[in-house]
N, C-alpha and C positions, 0 to 999 in steps of 0.2 A: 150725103154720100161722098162729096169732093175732100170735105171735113176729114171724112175718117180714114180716106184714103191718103191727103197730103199730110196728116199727122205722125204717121212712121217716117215717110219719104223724109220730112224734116230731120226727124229726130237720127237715121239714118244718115242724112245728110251734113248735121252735126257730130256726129261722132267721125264722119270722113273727115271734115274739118281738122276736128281736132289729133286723128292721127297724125295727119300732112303736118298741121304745125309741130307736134311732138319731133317728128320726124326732122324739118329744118331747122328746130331750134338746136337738137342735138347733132345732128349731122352736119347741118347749116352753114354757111359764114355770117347768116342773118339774122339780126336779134329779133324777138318776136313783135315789135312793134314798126317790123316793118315788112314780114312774111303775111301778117294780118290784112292790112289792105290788099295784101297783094291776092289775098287767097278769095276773098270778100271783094 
């Protein structure tokens, strides 16, 4: 059950990810090899 419940939550979680970097890379002053760790 914990499975099938953290398996959106991630995937959900990844797509947040990657708006936020979408977001600083274009809006950003920061390249994405360094929004990365930050975000992570």
């Amino acid at each position: 059950e914990a499975q099938e419940i953290s398996k959106p939550y991630n995937v959900m979680q990844m797509q947040q990810i990657n708006d936020i970097t979408r977001v600083l890379v274009f809006k950003g002053p920061y390249p994405v090899s360094l929004t990365l760790p930050m975000i992570v």
